[in-house]
C-alpha positions as CSV (number, residue, x, y, z in Angstrom):
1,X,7.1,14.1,-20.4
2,X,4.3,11.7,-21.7
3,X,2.8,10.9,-18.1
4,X,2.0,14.8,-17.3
5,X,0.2,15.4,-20.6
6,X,-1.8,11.9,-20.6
7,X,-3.0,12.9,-16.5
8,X,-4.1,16.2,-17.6
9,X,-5.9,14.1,-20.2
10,X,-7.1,11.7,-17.5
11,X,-8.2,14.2,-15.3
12,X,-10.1,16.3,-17.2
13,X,-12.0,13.4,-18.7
14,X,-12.7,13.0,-15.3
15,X,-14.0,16.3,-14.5
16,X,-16.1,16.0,-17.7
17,X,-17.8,12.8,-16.7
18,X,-19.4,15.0,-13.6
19,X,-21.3,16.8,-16.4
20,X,-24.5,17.0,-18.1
21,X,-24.0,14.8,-20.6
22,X,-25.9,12.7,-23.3
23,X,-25.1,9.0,-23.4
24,X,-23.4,8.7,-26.7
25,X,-21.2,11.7,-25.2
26,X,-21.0,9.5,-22.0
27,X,-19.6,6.7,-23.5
28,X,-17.0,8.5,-25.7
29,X,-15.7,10.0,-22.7
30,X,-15.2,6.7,-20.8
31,X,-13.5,5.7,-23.8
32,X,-11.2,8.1,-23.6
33,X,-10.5,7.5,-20.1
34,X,-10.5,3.7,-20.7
35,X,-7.6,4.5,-23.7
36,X,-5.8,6.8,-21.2
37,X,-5.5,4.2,-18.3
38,X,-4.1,1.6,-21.0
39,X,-1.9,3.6,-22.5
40,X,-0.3,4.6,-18.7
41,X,-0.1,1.1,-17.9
42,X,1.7,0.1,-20.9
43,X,4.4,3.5,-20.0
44,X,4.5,2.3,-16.8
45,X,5.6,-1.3,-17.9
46,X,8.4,0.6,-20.4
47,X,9.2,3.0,-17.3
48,X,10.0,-0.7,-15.2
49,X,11.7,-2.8,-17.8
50,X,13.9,0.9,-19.0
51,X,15.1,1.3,-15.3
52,X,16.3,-2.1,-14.8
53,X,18.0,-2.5,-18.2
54,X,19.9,0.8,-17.6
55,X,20.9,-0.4,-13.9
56,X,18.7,2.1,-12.1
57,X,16.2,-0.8,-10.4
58,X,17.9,-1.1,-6.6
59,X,16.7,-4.4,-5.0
60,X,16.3,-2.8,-0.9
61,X,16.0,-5.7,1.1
62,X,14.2,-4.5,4.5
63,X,12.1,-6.7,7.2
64,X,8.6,-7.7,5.5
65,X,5.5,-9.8,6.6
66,X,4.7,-12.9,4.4
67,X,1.7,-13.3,5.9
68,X,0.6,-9.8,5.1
69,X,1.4,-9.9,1.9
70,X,-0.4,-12.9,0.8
71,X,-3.1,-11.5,2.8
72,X,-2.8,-9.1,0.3
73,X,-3.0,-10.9,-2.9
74,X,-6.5,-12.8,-1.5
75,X,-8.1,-9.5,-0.9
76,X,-7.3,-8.0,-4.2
77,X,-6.9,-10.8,-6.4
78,X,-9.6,-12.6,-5.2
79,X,-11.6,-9.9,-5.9
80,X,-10.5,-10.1,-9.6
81,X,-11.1,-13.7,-10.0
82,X,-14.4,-14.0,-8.2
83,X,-15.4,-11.3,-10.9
84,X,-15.1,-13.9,-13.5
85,X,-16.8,-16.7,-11.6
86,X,-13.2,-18.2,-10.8
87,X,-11.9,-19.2,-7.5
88,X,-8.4,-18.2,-5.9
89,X,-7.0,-20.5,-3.2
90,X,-4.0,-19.0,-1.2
91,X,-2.1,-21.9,0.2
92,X,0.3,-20.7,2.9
93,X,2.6,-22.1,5.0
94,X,2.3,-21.9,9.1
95,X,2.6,-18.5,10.2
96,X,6.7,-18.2,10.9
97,X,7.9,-16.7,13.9
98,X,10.6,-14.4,12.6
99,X,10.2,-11.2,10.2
100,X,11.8,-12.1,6.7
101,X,14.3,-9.7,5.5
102,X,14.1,-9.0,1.6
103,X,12.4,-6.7,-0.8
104,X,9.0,-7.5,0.3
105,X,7.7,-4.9,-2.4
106,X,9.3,-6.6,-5.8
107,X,8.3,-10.0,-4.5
108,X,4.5,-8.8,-4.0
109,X,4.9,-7.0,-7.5
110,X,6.0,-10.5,-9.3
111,X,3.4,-12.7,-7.2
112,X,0.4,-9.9,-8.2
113,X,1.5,-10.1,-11.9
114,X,2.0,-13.6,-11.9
115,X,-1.4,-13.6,-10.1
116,X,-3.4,-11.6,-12.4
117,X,-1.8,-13.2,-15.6
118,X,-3.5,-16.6,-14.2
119,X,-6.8,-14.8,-13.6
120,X,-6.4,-13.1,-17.2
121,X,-5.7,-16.5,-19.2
122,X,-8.5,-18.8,-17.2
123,X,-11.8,-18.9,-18.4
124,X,-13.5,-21.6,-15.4
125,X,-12.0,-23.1,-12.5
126,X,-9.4,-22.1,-10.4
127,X,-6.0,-20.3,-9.9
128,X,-3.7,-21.2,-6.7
129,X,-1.1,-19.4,-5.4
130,X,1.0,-22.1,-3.2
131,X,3.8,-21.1,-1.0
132,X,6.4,-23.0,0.8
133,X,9.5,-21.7,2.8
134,X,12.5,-24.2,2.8
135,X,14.8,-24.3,5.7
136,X,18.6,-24.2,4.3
137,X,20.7,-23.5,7.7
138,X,21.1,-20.8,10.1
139,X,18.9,-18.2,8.8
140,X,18.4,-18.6,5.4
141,X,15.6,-19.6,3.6
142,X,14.3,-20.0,0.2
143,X,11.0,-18.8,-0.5
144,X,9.0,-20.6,-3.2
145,X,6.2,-19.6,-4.7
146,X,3.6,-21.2,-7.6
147,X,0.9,-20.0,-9.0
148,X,-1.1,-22.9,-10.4
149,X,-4.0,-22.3,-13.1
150,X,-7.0,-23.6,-14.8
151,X,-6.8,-22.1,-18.3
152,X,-5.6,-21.8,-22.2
153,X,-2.0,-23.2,-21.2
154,X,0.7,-22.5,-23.7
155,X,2.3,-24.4,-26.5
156,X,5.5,-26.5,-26.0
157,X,7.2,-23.9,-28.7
158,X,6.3,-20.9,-27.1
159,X,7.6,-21.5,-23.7
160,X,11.3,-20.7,-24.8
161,X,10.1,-16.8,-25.7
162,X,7.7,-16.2,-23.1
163,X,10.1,-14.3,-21.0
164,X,11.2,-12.1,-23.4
165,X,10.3,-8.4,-23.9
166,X,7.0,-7.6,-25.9
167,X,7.2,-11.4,-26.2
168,X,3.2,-13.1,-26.1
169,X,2.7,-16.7,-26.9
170,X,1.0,-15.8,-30.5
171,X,-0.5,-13.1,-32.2
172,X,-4.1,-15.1,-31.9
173,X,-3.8,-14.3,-27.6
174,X,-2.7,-10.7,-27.9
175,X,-5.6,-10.0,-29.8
176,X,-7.8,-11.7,-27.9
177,X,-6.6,-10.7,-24.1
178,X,-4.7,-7.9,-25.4
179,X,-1.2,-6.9,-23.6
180,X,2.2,-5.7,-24.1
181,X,4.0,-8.7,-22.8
182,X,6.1,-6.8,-21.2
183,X,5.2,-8.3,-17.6
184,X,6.7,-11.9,-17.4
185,X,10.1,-10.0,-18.4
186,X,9.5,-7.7,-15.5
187,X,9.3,-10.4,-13.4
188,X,12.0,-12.3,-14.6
189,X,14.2,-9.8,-14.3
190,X,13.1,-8.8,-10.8
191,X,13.6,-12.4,-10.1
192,X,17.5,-12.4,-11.1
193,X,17.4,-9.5,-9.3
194,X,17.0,-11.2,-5.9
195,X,18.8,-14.1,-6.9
196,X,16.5,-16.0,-7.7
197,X,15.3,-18.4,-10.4
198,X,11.4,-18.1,-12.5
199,X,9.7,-20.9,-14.7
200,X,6.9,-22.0,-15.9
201,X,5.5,-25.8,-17.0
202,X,2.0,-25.7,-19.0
203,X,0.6,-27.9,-21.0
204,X,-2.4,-26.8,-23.6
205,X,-5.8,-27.0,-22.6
206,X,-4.8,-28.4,-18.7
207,X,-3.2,-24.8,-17.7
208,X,0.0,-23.9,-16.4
209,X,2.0,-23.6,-13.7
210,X,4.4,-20.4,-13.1
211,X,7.1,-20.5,-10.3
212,X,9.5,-18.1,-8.8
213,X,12.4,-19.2,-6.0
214,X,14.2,-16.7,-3.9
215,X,16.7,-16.5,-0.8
216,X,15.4,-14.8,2.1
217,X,16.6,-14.3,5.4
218,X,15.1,-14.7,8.8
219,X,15.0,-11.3,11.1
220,X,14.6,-11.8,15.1
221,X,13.0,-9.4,16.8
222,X,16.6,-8.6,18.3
223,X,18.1,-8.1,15.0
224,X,15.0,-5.5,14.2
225,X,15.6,-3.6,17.6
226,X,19.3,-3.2,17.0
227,X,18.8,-1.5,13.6
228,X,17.0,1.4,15.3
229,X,20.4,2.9,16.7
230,X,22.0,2.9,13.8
231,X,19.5,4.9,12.0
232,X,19.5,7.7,14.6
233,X,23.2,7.5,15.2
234,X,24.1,10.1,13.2
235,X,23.1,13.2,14.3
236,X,21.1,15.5,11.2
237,X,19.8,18.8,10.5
238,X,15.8,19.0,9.6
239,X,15.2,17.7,5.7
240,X,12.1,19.4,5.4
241,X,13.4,23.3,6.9
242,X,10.4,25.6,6.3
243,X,7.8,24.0,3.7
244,X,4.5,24.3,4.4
245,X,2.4,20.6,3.4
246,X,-1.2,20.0,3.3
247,X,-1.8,16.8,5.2
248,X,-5.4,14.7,4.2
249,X,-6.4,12.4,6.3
250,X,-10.0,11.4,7.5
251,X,-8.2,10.0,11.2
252,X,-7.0,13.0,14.1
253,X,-4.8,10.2,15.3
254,X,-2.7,9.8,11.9
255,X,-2.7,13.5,11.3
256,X,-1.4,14.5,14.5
257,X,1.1,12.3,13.9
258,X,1.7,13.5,10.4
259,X,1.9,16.9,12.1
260,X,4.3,15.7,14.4
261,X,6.6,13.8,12.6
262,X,6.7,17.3,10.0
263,X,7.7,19.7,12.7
264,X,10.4,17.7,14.1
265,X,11.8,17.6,10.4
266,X,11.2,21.8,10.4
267,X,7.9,22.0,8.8
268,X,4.4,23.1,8.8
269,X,0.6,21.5,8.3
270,X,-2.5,22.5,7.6
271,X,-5.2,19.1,8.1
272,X,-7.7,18.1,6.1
273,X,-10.2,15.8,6.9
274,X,-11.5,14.6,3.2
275,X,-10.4,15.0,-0.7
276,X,-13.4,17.6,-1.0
277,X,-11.7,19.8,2.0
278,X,-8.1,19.9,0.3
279,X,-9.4,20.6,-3.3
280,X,-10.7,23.8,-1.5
281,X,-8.3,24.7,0.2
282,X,-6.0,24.4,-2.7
283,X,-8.9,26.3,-4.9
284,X,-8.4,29.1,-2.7
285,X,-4.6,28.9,-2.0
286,X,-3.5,27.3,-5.1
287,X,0.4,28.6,-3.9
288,X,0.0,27.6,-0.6
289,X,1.5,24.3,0.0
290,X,4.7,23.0,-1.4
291,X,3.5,19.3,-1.6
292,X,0.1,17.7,-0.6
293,X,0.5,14.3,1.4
294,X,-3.3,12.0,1.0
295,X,-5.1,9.2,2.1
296,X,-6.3,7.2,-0.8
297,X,-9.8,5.5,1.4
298,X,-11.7,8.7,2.7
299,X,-15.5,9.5,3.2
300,X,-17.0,12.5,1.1
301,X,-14.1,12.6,-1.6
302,X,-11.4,9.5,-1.6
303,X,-7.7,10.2,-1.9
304,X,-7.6,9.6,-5.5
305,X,-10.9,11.2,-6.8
306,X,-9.2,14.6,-4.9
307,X,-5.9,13.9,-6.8
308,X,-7.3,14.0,-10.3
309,X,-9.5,17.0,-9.5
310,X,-6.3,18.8,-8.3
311,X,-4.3,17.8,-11.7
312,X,-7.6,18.1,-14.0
313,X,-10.0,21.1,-12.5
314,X,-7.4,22.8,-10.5
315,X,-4.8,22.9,-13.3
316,X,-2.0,22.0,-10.6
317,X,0.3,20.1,-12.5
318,X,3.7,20.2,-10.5
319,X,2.4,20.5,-7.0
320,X,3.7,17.4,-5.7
321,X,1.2,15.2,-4.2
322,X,2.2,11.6,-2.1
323,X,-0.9,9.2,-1.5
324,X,-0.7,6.9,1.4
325,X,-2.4,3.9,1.7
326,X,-2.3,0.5,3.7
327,X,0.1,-1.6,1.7
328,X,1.8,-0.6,-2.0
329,X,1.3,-2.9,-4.3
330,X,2.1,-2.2,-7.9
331,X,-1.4,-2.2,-8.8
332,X,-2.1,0.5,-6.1
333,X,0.9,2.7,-7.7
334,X,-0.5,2.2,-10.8
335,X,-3.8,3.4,-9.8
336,X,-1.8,6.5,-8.3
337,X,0.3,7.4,-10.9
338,X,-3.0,6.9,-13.0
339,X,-4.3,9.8,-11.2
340,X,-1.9,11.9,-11.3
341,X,-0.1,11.4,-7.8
342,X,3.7,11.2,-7.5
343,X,4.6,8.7,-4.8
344,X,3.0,6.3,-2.8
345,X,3.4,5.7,1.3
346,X,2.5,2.9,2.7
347,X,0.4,2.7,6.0
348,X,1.4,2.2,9.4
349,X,4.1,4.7,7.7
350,X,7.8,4.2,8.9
351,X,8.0,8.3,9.9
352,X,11.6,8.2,8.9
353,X,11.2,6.7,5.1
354,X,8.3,9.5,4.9
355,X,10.6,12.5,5.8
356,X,13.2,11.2,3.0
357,X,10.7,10.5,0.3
358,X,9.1,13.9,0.8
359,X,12.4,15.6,1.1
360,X,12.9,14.2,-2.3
361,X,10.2,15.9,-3.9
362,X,9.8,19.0,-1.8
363,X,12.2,22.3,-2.4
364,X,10.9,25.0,0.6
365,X,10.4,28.1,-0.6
366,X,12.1,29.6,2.2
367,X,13.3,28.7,5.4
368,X,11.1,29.4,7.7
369,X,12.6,31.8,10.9
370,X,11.3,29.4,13.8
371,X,14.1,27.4,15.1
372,X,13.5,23.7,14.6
373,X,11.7,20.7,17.8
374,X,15.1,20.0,19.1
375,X,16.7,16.4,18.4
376,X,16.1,13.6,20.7
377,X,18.4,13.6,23.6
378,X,21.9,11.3,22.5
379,X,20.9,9.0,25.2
380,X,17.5,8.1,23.8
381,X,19.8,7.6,20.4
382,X,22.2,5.0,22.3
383,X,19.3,3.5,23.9
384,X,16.4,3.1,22.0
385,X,13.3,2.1,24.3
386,X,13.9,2.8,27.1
387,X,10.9,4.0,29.1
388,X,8.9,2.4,26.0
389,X,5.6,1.2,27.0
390,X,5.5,-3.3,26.1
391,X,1.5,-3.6,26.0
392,X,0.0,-7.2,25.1
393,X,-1.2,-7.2,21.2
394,X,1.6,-4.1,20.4
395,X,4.6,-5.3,18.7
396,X,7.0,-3.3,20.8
397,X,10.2,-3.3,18.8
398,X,8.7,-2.3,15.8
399,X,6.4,0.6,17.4
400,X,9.8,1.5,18.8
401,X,11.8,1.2,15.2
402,X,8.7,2.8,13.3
403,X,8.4,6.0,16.2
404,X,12.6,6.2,16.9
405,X,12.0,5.1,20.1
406,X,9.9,8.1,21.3
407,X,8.2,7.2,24.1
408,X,6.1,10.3,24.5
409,X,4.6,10.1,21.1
410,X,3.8,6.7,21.2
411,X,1.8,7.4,24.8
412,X,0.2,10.3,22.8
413,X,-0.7,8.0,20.0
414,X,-2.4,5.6,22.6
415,X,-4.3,8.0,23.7
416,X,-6.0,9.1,21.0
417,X,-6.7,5.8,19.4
418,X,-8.6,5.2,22.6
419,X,-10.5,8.5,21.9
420,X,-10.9,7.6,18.4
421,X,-12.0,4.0,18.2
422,X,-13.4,3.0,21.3
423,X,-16.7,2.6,19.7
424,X,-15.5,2.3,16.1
425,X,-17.0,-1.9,16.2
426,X,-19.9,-0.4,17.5
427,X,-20.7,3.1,15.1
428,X,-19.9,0.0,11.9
429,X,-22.7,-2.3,13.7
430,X,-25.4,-0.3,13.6
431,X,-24.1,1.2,9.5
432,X,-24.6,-2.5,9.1
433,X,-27.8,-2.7,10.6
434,X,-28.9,0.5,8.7
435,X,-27.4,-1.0,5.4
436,X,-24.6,1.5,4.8
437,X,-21.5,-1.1,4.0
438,X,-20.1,1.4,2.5
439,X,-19.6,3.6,5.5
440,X,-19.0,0.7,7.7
441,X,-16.5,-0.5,5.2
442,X,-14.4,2.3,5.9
443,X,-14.8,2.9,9.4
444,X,-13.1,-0.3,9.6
445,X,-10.6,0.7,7.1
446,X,-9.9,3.7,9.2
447,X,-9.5,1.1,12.4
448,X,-7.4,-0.9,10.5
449,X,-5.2,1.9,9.7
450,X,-5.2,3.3,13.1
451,X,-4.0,0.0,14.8
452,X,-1.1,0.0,12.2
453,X,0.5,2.7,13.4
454,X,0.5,1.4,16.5
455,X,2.2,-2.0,15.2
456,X,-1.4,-3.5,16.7
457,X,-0.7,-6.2,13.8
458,X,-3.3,-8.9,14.9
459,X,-5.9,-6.2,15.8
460,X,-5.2,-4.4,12.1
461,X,-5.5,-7.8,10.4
462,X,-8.8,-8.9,12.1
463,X,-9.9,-4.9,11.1
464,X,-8.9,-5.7,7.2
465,X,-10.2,-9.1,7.2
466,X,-13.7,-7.6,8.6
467,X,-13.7,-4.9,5.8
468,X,-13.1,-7.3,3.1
469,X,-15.7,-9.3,4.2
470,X,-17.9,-6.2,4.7
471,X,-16.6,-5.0,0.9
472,X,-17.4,-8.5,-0.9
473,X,-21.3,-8.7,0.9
474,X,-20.6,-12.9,0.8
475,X,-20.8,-13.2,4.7
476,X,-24.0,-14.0,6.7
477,X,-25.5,-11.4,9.1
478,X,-24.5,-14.3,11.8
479,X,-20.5,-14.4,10.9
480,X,-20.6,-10.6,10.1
481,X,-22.0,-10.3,13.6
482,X,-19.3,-12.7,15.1
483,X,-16.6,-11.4,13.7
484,X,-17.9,-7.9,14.6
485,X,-18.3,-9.4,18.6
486,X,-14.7,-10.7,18.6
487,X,-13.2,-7.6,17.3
488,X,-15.1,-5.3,19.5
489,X,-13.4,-7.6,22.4
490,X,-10.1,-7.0,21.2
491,X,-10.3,-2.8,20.5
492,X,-11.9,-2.9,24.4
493,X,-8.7,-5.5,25.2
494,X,-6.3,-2.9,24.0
495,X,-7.4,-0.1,25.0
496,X,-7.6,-1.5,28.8
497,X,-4.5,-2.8,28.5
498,X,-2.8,0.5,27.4
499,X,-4.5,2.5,29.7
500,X,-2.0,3.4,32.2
501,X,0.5,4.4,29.1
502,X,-1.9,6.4,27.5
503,X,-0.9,10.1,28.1
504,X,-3.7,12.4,29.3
């Protein structure tokens, strides 16, 4: 009830920014949107800490990648600190060989609070985010994690209250930084959440030192590959029986498999390449779609920009719209939410976890007369993979997990990311060359993207570590050009290697 009326508020400050204006009416605008932003941050704090003190937070442990996510936290967060002339140091351990299983999303959302708090509170100098995994017998593990600062520190006396709700060391630091202090409790109470134990040792004027510990499990690529069966065991009836969704997205390879993945659940797509397509579209057929599914990184109009226009210009307040973008962290929710999106995907998308979210928000209209794609054969169910393409630089049992062992859509899938990308390294040289980071920045974003849906995980890190680099304009023309060299090698690797799979 308060987060529909403040994105209308949002949104049509938005649309009013893209007018004539004169600069004192300039800058009261982005005041208002400025206000707006911080007053949904502060709901969406209340919104957190309300659902876990009524019981309603679920902890869903499922197989994450530490390495990812911390991979995470430098692009983002270093962003942030390197904004203020700090520096962030990541400090991982050796890359494990095993998948942990936990809820890979509440621990990123505690690290990036924890994360930006340092960056908020430190004026010069540095913030470190150290992390260590103890061994403590079969599979278990405890994952520890500190996040080590350069700034104000905090006063012996305050330490005992800084976990509290609305809690802030003194009034003097709320006015200054501003806040609800609402976060540290979050993340405390996430913490317990898990099992897990948070602290924090600081001295004034040195900095301080935050801490979180939590149990974690190692997940063997056998483990991951027998979960598939179980979650096509059951036999079930199309979630999604005649809706019609508006799909945006500026790849053909994740639209068709958008497409795909929607008619086997009993529904219909119309694609989009770009935010400025779908806002027309929905401009003309404003009753068209029951729910809009959107990139957030596109050329022309980006995911988000499209979102607001829809809530703001369009007036379409309860069409339900998911963004999908690589990685959800809680700042990226935020920033969704913010613009007026319901629920957030992350990229490569688990196909499965997109049908039940969407099912969630969308009611057909009516059932549409076409009889459903028929179910995968019961021995596909019972034996997931077989006839499942193992290419070098593809992690094969989680292609299979992420694709319910389809074979025949992951050979389709191969096919066009050859069509698609083959001279993707190439097409973001010569942007270089020409200047256009900006373009280049997200043809590699969309090559990043494309090689996580085919669980292409070393080739879609080496993608998003080139785009950051591209983003932050730090690297020479010589590493830039390296780096470029070495991922054109592996795209023309992977595309060799998967062409006798690839279905033509």
């Amino acid at each position: 009830e308060i987060r529909t009326p403040m994105n209308a508020v949002l949104g049509l400050a938005q649309v009013l920014e893209r007018e004539p204006l004169a600069a004192n009416q300039r800058d009261m605008v982005e005041r208002i949107r400025s206000a707006g932003q911080s007053l949904l941050t502060i709901l969406n704090d209340v919104l957190d800490l309300s659902k876990i003190e009524a019981g309603q937070l679920r902890i869903e442990p499922r197989p994450f990648d530490l390495g990812v996510l911390l991979a995470n936290v430098d692009s983002l967060m270093g962003q942030a600190a390197r904004a203020k002339g700090l520096a962030l140091h990541v400090d991982a351990p050796a890359p494990l060989e095993h998948a942990l299983l936990g809820d890979g999303l509440r621990i990123e959302q505690v690290l990036f609070n924890l994360t930006a708090n340092a960056i908020k509170f430190t004026e010069r100098g540095e913030v470190t985010v150290r992390v260590r995994a103890h061994d403590c017998g079969a599979a278990a593990l405890r994952l520890r994690v500190d996040i080590l600062d350069t700034g104000i520190g905090i006063a012996p006396e305050a330490l005992g209250r800084l976990f509290a709700p609305f809690a802030q060391a003194d009034a003097g630091i709320a006015r200054r930084f501003g806040g609800t202090g609402l976060g540290l409790s979050i993340c405390k109470r996430l913490v317990e959440l898990m099992d897990g134990e948070i602290g924090v040792d600081s001295r004034v004027g040195e900095g301080s030192l935050f801490w979180f510990e939590i149990p974690v499990t190692r997940v063997s690529a056998d483990e991951i590959r027998r979960l598939a069966p179980r979650r096509h065991a059951q036999p079930r009836g199309p979630r999604l029986q005649g809706a019609h969704l508006l799909v945006v997205d500026d790849s053909a390879m994740n639209r068709d498999l958008v497409e795909r993945a929607l008619r086997l659940e009993g529904a219909t797509a119309t694609l989009a390449a770009d935010g400025q397509q779908a806002v027309q579209l929905l401009r003309t057929r404003p009753d068209g779609f029951d729910a809009v599914l959107m990139d957030v990184q596109m050329p022309v109009m980006d995911g988000l920009s499209a979102t607001r226009a829809i809530r703001g210009e369009l007036g379409l307040g309860t069409l339900p719209i998911i963004v999908f973008t690589a990685g959800v962290r809680e700042d990226q929710r935020a920033a969704a939410r913010d613009a007026g999106a319901d629920d957030v995907l992350p990229k490569p998308m688990d196909l499965d976890q997109m049908a039940e979210l969407l099912a969630h928000w969308v009611t057909p209209r009516q059932a549409s007369p076409t009889a459903p794609a028929p179910a995968p054969a019961e021995t596909a169910a019972a034996t997931p993979g077989d006839g499942f393409p193992a290419i070098p630089g593809i992690d094969r049992e989680r292609a299979m997990q992420r694709l319910g062992g389809d074979a025949s859509m992951f050979c389709s899938l191969l096919q066009m990311f050859a069509e698609d990308n083959a001279r993707a390294v190439a097409d973001a040289r010569a942007e270089l060359a020409r200047g256009d980071r900006a373009s280049a920045g997200r043809r590699l974003h969309t090559l990043a993207s494309n090689a996580g849906f085919l669980c292409a995980l070393d080739l879609m890190q080496a993608a998003r570590a080139l785009e950051d680099a591209v983003d932050r304009s730090e690297a020479s023309a010589e590493a830039l050009d390296a780096a470029l060299s070495a991922l054109e090698t592996q795209v023309a690797t992977l595309i060799a290697d998967s062409l006798p799979w690839q279905a033509g």
